[in-house]
TORTILUM-316485 format. One record per atom (N, C-alpha, C): residue number from 0; chain; atom name; x, y, z. Coordinates in nm, 2 decimals, decimal comma. Example, Ala and Ser with C-alpha at 12.3 -4.5 7.8 and 13.67 -1.06 7.14 Angstrom:
! TORTILUM-316485
     i   ch   at       xx       yy       zz
     0    A    N     1,32    -0,57     0,78
     0    A   CA     1,23    -0,45     0,78
     0    A    C     1,32    -0,33     0,78
     1    A    N     1,28    -0,22     0,71
     1    A   CA     1,37    -0,11     0,71
     1    A    C     1,29     0,00     0,79
! end
This chain:
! TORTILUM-316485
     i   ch   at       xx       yy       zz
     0    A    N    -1,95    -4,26    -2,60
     0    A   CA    -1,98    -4,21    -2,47
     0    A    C    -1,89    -4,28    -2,37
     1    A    N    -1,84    -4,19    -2,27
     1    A   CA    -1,70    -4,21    -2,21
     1    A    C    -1,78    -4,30    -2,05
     2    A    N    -1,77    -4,43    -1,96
     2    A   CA    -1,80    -4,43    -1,88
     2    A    C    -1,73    -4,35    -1,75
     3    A    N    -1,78    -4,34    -1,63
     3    A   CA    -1,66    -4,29    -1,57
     3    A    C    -1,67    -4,36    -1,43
     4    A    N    -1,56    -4,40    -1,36
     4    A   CA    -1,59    -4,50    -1,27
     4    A    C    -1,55    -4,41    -1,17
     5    A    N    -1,59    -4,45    -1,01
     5    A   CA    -1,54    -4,36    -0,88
     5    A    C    -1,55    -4,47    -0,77
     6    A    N    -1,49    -4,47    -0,66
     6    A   CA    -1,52    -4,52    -0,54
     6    A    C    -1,55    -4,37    -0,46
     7    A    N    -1,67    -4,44    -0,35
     7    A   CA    -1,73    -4,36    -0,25
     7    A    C    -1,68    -4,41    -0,15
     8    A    N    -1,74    -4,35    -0,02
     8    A   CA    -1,78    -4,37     0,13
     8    A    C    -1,88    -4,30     0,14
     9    A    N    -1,99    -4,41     0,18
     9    A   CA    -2,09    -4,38     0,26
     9    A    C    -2,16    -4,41     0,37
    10    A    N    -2,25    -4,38     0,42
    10    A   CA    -2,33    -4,45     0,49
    10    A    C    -2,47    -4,45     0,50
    11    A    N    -2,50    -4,63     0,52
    11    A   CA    -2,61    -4,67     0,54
    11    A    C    -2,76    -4,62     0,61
    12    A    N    -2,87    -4,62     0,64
    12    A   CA    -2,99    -4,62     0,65
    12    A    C    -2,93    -4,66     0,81
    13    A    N    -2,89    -4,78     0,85
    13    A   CA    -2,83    -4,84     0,99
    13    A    C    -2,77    -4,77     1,02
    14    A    N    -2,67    -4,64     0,98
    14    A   CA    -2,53    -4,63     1,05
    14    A    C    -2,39    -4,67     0,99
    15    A    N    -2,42    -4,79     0,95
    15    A   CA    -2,25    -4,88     0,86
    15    A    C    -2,22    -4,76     0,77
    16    A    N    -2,09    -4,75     0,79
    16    A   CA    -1,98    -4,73     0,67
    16    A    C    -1,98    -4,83     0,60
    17    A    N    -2,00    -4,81     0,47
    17    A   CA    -1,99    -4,86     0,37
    17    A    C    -1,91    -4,84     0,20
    18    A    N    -1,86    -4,85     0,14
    18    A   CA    -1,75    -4,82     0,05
    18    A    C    -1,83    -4,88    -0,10
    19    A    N    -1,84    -4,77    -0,17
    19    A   CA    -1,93    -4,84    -0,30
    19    A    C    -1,85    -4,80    -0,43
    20    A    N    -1,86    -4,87    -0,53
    20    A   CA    -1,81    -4,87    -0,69
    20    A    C    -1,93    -4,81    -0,75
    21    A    N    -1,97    -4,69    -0,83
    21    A   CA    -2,03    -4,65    -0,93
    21    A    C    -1,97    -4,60    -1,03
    22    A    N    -2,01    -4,69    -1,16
    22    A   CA    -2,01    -4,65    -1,30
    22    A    C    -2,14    -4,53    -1,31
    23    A    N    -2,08    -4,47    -1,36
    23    A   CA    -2,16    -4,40    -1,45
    23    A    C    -2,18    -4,35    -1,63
    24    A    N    -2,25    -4,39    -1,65
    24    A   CA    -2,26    -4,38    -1,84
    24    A    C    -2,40    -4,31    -1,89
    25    A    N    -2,32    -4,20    -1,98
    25    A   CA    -2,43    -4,07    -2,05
    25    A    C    -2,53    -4,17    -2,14
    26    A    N    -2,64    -4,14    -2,14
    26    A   CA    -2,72    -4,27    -2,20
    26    A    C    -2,87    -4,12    -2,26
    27    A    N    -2,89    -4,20    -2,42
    27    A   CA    -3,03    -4,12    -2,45
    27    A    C    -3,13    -4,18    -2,39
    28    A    N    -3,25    -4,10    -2,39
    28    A   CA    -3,39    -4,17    -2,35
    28    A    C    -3,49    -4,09    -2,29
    29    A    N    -3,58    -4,15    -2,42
    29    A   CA    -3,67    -4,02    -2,44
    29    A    C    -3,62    -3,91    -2,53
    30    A    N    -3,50    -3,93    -2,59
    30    A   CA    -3,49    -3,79    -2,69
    30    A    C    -3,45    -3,73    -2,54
    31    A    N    -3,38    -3,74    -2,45
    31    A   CA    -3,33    -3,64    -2,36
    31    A    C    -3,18    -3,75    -2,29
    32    A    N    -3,08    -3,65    -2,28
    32    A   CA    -2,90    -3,72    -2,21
    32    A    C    -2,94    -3,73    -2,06
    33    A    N    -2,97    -3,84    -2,02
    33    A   CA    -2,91    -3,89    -1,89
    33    A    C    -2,82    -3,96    -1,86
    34    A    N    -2,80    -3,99    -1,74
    34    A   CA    -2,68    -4,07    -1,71
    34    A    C    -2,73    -4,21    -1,63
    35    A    N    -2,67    -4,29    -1,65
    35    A   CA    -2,73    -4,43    -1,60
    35    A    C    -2,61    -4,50    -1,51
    36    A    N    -2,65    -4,48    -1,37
    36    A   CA    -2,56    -4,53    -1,26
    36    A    C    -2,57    -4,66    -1,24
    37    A    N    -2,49    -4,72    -1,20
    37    A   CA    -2,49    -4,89    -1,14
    37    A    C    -2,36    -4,85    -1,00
    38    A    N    -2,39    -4,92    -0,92
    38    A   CA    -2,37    -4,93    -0,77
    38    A    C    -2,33    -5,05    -0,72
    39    A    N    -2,19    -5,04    -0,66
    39    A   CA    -2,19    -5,19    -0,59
    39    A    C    -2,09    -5,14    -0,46
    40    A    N    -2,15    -5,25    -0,34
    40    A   CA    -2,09    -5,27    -0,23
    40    A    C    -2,00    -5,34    -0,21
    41    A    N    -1,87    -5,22    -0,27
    41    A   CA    -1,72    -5,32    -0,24
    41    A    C    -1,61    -5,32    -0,08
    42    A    N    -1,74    -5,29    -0,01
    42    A   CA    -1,65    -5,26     0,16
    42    A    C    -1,57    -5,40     0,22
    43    A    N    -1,65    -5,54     0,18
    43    A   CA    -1,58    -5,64     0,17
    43    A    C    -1,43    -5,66     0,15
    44    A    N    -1,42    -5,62     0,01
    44    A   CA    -1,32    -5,63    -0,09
    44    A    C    -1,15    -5,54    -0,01
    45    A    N    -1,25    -5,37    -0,02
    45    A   CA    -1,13    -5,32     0,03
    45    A    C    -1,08    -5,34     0,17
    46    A    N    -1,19    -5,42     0,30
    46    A   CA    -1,13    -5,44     0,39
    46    A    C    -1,02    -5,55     0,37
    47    A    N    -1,08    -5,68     0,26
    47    A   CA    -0,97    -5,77     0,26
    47    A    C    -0,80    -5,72     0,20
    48    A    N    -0,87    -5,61     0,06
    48    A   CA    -0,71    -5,53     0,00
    48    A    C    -0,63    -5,46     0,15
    49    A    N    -0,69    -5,40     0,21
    49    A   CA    -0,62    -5,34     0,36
    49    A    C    -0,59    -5,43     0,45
    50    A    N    -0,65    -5,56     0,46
    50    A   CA    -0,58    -5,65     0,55
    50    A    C    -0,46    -5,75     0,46
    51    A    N    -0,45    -5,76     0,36
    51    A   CA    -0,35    -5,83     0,30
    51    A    C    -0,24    -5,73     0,27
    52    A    N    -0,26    -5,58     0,25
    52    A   CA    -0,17    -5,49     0,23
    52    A    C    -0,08    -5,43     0,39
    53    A    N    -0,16    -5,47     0,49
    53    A   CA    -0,12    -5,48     0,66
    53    A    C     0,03    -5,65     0,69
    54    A    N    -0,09    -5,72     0,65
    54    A   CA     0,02    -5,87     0,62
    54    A    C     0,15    -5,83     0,55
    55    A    N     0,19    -5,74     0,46
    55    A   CA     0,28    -5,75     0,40
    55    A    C     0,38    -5,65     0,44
    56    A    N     0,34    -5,54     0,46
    56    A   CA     0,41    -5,48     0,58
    56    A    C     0,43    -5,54     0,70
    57    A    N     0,42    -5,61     0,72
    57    A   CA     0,45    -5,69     0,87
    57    A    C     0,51    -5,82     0,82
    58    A    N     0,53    -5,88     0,68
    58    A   CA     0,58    -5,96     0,67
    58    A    C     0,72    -5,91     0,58
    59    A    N     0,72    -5,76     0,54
    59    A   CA     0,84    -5,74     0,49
    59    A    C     0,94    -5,68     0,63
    60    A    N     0,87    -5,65     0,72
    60    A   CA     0,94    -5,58     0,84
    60    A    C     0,98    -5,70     0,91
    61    A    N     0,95    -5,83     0,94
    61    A   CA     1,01    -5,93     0,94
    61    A    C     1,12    -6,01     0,89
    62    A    N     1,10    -5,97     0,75
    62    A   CA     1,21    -6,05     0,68
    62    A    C     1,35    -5,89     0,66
    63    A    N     1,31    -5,79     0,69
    63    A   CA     1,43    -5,70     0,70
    63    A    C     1,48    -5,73     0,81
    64    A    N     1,43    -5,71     0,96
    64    A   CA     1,45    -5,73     1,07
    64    A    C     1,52    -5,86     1,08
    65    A    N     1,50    -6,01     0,99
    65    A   CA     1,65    -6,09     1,02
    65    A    C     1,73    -6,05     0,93
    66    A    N     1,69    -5,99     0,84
    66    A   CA     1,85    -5,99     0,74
    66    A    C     1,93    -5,89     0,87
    67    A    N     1,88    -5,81     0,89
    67    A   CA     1,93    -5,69     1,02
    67    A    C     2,00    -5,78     1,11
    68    A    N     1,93    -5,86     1,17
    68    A   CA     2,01    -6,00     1,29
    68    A    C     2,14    -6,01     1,22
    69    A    N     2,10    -6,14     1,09
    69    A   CA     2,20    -6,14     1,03
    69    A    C     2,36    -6,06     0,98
    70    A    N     2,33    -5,98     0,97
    70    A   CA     2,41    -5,90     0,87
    70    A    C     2,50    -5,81     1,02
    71    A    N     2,40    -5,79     1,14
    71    A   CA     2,46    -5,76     1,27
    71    A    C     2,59    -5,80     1,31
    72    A    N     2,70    -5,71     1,38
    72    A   CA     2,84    -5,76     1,44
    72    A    C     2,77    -5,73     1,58
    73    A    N     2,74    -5,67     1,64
    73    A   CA     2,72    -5,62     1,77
    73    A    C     2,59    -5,52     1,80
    74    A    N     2,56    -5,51     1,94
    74    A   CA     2,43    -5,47     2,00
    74    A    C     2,44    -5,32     1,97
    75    A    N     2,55    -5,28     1,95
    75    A   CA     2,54    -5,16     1,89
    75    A    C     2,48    -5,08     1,76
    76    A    N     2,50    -5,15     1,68
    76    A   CA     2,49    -5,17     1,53
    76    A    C     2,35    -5,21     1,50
    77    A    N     2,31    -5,33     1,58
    77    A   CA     2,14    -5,41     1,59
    77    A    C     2,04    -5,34     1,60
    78    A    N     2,02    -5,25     1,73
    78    A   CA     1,94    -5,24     1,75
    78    A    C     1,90    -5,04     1,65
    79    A    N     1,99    -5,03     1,64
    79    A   CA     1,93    -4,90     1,56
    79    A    C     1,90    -4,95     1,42
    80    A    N     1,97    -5,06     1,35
    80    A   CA     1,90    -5,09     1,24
    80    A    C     1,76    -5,17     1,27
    81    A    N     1,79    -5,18     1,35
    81    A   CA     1,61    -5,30     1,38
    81    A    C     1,49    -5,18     1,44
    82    A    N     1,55    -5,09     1,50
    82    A   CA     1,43    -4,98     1,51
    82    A    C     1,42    -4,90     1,36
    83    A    N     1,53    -4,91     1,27
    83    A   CA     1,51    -4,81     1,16
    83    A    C     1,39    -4,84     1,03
    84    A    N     1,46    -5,02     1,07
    84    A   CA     1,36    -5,12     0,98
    84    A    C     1,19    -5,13     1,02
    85    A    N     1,18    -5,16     1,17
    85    A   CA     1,03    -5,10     1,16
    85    A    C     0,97    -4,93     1,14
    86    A    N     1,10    -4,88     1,15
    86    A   CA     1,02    -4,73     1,09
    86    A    C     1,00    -4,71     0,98
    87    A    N     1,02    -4,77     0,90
    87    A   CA     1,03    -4,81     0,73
    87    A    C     0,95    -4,87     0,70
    88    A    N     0,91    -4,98     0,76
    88    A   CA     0,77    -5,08     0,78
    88    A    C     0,66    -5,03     0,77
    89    A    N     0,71    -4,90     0,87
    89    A   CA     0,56    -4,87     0,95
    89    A    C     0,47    -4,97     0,99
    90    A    N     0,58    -5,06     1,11
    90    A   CA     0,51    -5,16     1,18
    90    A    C     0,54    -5,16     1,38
    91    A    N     0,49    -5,18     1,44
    91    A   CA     0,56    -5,18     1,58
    91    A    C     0,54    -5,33     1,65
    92    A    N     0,70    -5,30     1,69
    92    A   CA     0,76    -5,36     1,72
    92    A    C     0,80    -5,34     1,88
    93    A    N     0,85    -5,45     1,97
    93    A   CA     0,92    -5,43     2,11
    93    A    C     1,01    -5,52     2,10
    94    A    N     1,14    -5,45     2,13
    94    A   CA     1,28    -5,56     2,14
    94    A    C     1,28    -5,51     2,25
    95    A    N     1,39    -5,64     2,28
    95    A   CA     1,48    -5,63     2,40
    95    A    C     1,60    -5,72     2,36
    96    A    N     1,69    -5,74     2,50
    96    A   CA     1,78    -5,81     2,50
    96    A    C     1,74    -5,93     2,62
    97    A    N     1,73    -6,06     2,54
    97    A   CA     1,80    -6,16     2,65
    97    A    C     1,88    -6,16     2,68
    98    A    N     1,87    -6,24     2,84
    98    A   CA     2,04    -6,26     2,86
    98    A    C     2,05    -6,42     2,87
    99    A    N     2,17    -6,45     2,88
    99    A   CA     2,15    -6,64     2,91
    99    A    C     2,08    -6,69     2,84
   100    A    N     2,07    -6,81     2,84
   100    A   CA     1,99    -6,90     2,77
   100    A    C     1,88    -6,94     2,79
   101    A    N     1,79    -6,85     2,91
   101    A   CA     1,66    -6,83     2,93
   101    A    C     1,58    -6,74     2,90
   102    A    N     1,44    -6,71     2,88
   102    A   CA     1,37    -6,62     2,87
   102    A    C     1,30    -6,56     2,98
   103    A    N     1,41    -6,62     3,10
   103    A   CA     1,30    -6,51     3,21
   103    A    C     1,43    -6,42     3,26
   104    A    N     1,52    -6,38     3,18
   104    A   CA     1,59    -6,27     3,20
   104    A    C     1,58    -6,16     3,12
   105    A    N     1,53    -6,04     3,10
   105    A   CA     1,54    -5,94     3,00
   105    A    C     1,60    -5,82     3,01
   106    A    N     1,69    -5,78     2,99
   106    A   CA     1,74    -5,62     2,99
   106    A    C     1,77    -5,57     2,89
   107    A    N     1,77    -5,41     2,94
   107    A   CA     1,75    -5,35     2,81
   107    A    C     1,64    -5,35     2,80
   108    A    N     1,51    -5,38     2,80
   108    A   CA     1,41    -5,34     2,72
   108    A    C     1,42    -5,20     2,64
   109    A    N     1,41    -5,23     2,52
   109    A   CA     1,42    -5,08     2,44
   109    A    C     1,29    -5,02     2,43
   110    A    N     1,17    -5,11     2,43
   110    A   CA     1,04    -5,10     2,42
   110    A    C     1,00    -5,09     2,31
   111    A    N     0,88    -4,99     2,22
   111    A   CA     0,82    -5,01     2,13
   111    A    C     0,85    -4,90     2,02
   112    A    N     0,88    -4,96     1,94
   112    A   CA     0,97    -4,86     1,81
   112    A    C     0,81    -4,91     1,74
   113    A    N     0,76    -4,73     1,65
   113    A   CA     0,66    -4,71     1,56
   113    A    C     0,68    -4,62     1,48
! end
């Protein structure tokens, strides 16, 4: 007898969305085939798989974005690979250009690449 596993979405008695794991397995009883479910509330689990799979996209769009710095000759060249890199990411981002050796000069703002 084959089990067969599924994730749902449902919701609660309250309202909550909630995200559940059922097995299901063909089982006798009584001299008649039913099936015997078990149920679990894995909404926890996949929020934390979705927020660790968010971190990593924001942490590989980070580490492309300096190789991008790096590997840069000029503002020409920079900034289209650094908007290409969070489009790849699928993360957003706002550059600009400083000027001087301060941070209360900014031009350029390119704004927000998504």
């Amino acid at each position: 007898m084959t089990t067969v596993m599924t994730e749902r979405r449902a919701i609660r008695l309250d309202g909550q969305l909630w995200v559940l794991e059922a097995a299901g397995t063909p089982v006798h009883w009584k001299n008649e085939l039913c099936v015997q479910v078990m149920m679990r509330d894995i909404t926890a689990r996949k929020k934390t798989q979705e927020e660790v799979a968010r971190l990593n996209r924001e942490l590989r769009a980070i580490n492309e974005c300096d190789q991008v710095i790096v590997h840069s000759h000029d503002e020409q060249t920079l900034y289209p690979m650094f908007a290409a890199s969070c489009v790849r990411q699928q993360v957003t981002a706002w550059h600009g250009l400083v000027q001087s050796n301060t941070m209360s000069q900014i031009s350029a703002p390119l704004g927000l690449v998504r």
